[in-house]
C-alpha positions as CSV (number, residue, x, y, z in Angstrom):
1,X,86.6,-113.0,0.8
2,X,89.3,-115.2,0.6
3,X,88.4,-118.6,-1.9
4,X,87.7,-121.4,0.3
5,X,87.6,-124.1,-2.4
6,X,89.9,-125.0,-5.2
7,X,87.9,-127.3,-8.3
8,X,89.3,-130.0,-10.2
9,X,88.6,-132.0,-13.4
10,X,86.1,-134.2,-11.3
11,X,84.3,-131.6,-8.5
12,X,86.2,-129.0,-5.9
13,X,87.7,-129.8,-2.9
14,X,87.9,-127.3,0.3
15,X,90.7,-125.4,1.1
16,X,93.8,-125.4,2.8
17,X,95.0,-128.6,0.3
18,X,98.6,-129.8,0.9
19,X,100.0,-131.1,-2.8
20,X,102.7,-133.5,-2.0
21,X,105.7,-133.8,-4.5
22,X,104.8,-136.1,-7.4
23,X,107.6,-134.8,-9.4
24,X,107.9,-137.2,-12.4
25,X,104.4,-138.1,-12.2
26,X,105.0,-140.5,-9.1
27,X,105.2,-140.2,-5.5
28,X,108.7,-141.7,-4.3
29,X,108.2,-145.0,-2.8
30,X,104.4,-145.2,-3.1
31,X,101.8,-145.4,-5.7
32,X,98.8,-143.2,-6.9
33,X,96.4,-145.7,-4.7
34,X,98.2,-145.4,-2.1
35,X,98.1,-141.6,-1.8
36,X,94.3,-141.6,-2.0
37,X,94.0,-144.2,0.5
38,X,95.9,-141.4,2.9
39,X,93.3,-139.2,2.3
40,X,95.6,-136.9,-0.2
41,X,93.3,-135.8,-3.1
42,X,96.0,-133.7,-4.9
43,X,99.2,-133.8,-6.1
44,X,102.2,-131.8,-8.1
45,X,103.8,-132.1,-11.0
46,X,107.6,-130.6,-12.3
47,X,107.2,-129.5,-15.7
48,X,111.2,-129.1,-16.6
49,X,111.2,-132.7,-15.1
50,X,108.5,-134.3,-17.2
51,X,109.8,-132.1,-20.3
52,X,113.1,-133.7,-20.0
53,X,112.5,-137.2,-18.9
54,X,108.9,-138.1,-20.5
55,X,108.6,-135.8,-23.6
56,X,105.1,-134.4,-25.5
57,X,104.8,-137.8,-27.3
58,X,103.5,-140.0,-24.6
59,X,101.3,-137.3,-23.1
60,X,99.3,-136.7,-26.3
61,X,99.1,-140.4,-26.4
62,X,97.6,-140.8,-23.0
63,X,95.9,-137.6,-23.0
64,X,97.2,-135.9,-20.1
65,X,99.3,-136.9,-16.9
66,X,96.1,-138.1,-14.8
67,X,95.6,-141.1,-17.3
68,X,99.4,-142.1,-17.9
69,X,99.7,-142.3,-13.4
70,X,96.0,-143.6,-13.0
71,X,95.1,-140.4,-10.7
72,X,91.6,-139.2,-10.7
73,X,92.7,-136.4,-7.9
74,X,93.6,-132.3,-8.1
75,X,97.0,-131.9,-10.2
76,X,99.1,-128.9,-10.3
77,X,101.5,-128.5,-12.3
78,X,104.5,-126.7,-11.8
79,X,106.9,-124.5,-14.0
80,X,109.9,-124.9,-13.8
81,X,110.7,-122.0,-11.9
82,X,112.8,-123.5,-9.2
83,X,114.9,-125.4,-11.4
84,X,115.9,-122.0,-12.9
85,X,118.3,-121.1,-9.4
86,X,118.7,-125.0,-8.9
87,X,120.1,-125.7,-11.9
88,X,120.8,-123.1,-14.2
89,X,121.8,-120.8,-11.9
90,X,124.3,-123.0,-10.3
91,X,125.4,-125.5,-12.8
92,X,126.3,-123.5,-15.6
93,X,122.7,-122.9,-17.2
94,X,122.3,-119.3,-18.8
95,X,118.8,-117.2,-17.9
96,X,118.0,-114.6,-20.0
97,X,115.1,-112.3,-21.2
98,X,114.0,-115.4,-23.7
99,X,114.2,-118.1,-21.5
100,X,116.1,-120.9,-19.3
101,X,118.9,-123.0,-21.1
102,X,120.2,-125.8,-19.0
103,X,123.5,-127.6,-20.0
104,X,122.7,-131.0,-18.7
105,X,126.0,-132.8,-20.3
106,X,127.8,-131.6,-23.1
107,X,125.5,-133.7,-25.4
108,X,122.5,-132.3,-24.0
109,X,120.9,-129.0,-23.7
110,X,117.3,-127.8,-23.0
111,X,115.8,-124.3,-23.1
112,X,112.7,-123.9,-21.7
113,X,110.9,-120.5,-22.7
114,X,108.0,-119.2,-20.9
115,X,105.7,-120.2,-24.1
116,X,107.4,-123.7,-24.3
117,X,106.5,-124.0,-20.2
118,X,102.8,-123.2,-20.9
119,X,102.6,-125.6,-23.7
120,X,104.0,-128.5,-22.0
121,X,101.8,-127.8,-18.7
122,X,98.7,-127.5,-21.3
123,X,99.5,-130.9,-22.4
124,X,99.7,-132.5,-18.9
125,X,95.7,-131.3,-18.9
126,X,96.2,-129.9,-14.9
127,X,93.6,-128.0,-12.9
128,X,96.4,-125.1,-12.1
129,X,99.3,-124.5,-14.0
130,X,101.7,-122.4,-13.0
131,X,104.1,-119.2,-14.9
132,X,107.8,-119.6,-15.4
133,X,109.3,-117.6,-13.0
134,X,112.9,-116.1,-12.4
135,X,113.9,-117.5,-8.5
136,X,115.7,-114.6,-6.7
137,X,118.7,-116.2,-5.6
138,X,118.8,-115.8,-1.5
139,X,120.8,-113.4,-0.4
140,X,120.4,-111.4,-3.9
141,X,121.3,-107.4,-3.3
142,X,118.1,-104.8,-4.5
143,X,119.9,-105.2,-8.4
144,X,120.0,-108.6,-8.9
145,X,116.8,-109.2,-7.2
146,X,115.3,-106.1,-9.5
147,X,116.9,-108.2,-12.4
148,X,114.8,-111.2,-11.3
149,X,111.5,-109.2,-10.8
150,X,111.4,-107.3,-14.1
151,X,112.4,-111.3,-15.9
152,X,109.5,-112.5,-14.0
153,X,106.8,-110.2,-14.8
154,X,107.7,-110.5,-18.5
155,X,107.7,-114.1,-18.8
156,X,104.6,-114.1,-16.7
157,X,103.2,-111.7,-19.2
158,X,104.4,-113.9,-22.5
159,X,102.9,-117.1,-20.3
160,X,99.7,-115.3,-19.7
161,X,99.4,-114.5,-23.8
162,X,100.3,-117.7,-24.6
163,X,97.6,-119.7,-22.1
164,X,94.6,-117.4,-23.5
165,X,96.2,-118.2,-26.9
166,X,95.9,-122.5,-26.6
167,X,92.4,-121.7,-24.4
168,X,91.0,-119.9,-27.4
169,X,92.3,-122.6,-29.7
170,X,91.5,-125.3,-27.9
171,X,88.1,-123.7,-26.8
172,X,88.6,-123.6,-23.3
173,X,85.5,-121.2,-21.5
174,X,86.4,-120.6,-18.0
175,X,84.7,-123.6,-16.7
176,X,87.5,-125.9,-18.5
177,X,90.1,-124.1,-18.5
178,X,93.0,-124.6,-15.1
179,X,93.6,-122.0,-12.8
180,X,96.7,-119.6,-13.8
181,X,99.0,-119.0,-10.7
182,X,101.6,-116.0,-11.1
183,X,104.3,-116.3,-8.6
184,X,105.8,-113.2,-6.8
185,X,109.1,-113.1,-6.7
186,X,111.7,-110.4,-5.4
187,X,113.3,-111.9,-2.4
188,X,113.8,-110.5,1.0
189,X,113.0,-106.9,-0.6
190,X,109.7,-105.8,0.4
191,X,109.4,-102.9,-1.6
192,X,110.4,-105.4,-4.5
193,X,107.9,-107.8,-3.3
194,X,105.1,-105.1,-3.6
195,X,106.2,-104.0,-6.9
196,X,106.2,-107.4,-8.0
197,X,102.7,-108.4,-6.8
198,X,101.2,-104.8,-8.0
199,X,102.5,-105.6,-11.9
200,X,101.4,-109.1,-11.9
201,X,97.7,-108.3,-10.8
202,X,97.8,-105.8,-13.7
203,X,98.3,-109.0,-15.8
204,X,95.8,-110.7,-14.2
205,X,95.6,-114.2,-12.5
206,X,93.8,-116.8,-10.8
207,X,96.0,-117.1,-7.9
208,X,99.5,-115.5,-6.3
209,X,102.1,-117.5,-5.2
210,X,105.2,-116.8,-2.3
211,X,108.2,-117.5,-4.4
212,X,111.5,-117.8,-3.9
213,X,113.4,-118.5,-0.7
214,X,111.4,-118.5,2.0
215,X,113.9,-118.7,4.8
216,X,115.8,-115.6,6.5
217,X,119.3,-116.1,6.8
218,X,119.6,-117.4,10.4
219,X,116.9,-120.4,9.3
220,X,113.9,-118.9,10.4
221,X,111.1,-118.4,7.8
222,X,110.2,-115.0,6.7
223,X,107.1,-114.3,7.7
224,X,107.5,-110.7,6.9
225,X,107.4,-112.0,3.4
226,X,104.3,-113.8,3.2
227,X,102.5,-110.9,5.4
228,X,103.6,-108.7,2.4
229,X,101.9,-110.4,0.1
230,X,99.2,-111.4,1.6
231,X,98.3,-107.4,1.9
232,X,98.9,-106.7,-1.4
233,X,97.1,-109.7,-3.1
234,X,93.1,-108.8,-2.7
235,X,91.1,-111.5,-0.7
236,X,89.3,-113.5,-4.3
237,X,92.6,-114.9,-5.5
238,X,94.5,-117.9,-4.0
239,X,97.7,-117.8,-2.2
240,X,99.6,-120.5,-3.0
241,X,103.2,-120.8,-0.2
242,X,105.1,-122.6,-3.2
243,X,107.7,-125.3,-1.4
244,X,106.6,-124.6,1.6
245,X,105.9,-127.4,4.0
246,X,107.0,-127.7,7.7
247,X,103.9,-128.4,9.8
248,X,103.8,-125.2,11.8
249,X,104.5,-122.7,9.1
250,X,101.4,-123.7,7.4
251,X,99.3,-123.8,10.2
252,X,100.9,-119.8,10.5
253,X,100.4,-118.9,6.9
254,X,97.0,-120.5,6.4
255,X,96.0,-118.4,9.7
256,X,97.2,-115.5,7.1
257,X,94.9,-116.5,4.0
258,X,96.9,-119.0,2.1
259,X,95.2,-121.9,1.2
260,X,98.0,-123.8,-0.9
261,X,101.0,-125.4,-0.6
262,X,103.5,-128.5,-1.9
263,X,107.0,-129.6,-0.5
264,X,108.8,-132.3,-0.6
265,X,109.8,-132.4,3.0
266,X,107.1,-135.6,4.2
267,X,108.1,-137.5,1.4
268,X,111.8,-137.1,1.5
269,X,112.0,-136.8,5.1
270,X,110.0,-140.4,5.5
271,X,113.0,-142.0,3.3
272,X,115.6,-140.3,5.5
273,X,114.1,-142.0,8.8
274,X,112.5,-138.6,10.1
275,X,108.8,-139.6,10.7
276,X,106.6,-136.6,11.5
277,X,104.2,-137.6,14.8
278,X,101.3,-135.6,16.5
279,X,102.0,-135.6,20.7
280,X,98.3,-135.8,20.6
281,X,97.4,-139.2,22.1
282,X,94.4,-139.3,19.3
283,X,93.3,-137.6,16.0
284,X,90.4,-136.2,18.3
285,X,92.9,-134.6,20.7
286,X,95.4,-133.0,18.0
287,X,95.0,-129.6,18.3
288,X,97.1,-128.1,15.7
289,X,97.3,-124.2,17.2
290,X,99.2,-125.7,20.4
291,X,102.7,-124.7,20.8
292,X,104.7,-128.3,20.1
293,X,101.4,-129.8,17.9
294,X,103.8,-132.4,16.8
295,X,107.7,-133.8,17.2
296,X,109.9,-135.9,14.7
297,X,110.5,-139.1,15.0
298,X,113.9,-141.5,14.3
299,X,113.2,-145.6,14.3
300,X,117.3,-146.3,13.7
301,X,117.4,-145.0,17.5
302,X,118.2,-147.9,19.9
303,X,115.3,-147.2,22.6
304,X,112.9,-148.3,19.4
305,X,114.8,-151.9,18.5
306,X,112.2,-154.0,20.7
307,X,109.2,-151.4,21.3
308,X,106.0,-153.0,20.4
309,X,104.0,-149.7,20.2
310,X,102.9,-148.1,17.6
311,X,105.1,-145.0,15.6
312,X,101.7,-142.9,16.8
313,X,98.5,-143.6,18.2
314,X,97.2,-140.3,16.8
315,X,97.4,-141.9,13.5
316,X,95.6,-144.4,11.6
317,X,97.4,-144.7,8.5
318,X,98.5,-148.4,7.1
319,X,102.0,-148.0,9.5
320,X,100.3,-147.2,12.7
321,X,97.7,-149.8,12.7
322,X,99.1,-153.0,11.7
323,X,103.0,-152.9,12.7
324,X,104.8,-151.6,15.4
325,X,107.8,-149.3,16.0
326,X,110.3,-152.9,16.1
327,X,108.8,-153.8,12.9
328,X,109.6,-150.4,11.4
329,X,113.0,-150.4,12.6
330,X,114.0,-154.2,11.7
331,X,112.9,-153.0,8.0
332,X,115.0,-150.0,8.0
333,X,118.1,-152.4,9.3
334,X,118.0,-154.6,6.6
335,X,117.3,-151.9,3.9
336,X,114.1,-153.5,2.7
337,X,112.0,-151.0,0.5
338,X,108.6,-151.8,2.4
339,X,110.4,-149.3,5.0
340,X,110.5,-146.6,2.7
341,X,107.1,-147.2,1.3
342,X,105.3,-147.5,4.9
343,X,107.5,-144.5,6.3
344,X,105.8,-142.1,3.4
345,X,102.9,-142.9,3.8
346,X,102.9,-142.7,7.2
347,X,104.4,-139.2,7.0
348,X,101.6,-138.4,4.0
349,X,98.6,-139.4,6.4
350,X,100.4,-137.0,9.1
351,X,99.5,-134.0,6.4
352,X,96.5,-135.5,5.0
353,X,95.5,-135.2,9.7
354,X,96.7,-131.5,9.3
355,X,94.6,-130.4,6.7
356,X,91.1,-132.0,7.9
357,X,92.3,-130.0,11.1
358,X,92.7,-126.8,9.8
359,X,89.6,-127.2,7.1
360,X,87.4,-127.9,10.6
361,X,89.4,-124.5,12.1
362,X,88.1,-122.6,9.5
363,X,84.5,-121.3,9.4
């Protein structure tokens, strides 16, 4: 049976859980009250970013990453993994069997080894943390993406060593200790993609994630992917759809089993004037299996400049209730920040709506 809750520091919370992008510990444009007040109880973390930019020093001081952003919800933190094909991959980084070095300016470099990744998410005290992993590049033929899947399983291997190392240290029983997610990787290639899963439940983790690039070619995700692994990951562990965020694909994969995801996509989109709304005239009336559940939409357009509705009226977030589409758009015009910050967490509340959905969809 398929886990239906996911526990944290402070209690469990029920699954499918939606961990928007706190990437160096902060949620772009908002603050950690305001992501509660969404009704978001989780967030993510970027290991390379926090390694870089914030360092072991202040961590130890505050004695995790909950304390230094005030956050008393779920954390995840994650490995590093993407900015292995973001960045080293394409700026001149170097991946090899040891580890990740980036070249971030000819003063600077940073090599980021599956031990070093597990150490740093240890010190961020999160309720999952997650093993480096080597992104297959999209479009990667069957030996490159081979390449990536043999890297992956052995850093997942020396991450997996290294956890049950600091747990024993640290004395860590399996009621304190987070979650371990390994992350299948392999790309487009099935076959790879079932190798991959098959060697990393011989190593043995708490949870499975989709890696890599989820989208086909022509644009469309690849559900053929996820299906994959969701038949060869057995029903107890978690799947976790890692970056994976528009609306209707995770109403599709959590129809699958996966219970998981994070993205950037609300929070970037809401600073890019691209609000997500339900066509639902209420929350009571979404119904988030209908064909169309939900359109985007733009307040820079011309139609909006003297509107004095709200963005939705199937949303009760800060945005909906006290200002009106006008408002929203006068604020964009003049570039004030208060645009941004009521844009995300209108956007946030959208998601925070789509998970009590599909947690009352599932028995």
């Amino acid at each position: 049976m398929r886990k239906k809750f996911f526990k944290y520091r402070d209690g469990k919370l029920k699954l499918p859980l939606f961990f928007p992008d706190a990437t160096r510990a902060v949620v772009r444009t908002i603050d950690s009250r305001d992501i509660k007040k969404v009704g978001i109880e989780s967030i993510l973390v970027n290991t390379y970013h926090l390694y870089t930019d914030l360092g072991k020093r202040v961590l130890k001081k505050f004695g995790g990453i909950r304390e230094f952003m005030n956050w008393n919800g779920a954390v995840i933190s994650d490995s590093g993994g993407f900015q292995v094909m973001s960045l080293a991959k394409k700026y001149n980084g170097k991946v090899t069997d040891e580890g990740v070095f980036f070249n971030l300016s000819r003063k600077k470099k940073v090599k980021l080894t599956p031990e070093k990744s597990i150490q740093f998410q240890m010190l961020l005290k999160p309720d999952m943390a997650v093993v480096l992993d080597d992104f297959t590049m999209p479009g990667a033929d069957i030996k490159k993406a081979k390449e990536t899947v043999d890297r992956t399983v052995l850093w997942a291997k020396k991450c997996k060593d290294e956890f049950e190392r600091i747990c024993e240290k640290e004395e860590l029983d399996k009621d304190k200790r987070p979650y371990l997610l390994g992350v299948v990787q392999g790309g487009d290639h099935l076959k790879l993609r079932k190798e991959c899963a098959e060697r990393l439940l011989e190593i043995g983790f708490d949870g499975y994630g989709y890696g890599g690039w989820p989208l086909k070619e022509s644009g469309e995700f690849n559900y053929d992917v996820a299906r994959r692994i969701k038949k060869d990951i057995p029903d107890e562990y978690f799947l976790y759809g890692l970056g994976i965020g528009k609306p209707d694909e995770i109403v599709n994969l959590v129809s699958m089993g996966y219970g998981i995801f994070d993205c950037v996509l609300p929070t970037r989109d809401a600073r890019h004037k691209r609000l997500y709304v339900y066509t639902a005239k209420s929350i009571d009336g979404i119904d988030v299996n209908e064909d169309g559940f939900y359109k985007y939409y733009s307040p820079q357009k011309q139609m909006h400049y003297h509107a004095d509705e709200p963005v939705s009226t199937a949303c009760d977030c800060l945005l909906c209730t006290d200002y009106s589409r006008a408002y929203l758009n006068h604020l964009f015009k003049i570039k004030d920040l208060s645009a941004l910050r009521l844009a995300t967490i209108h956007n946030l509340r959208f998601y925070a709506i789509l998970m009590e959905k599909l947690r009352e969809g599932i028995k």
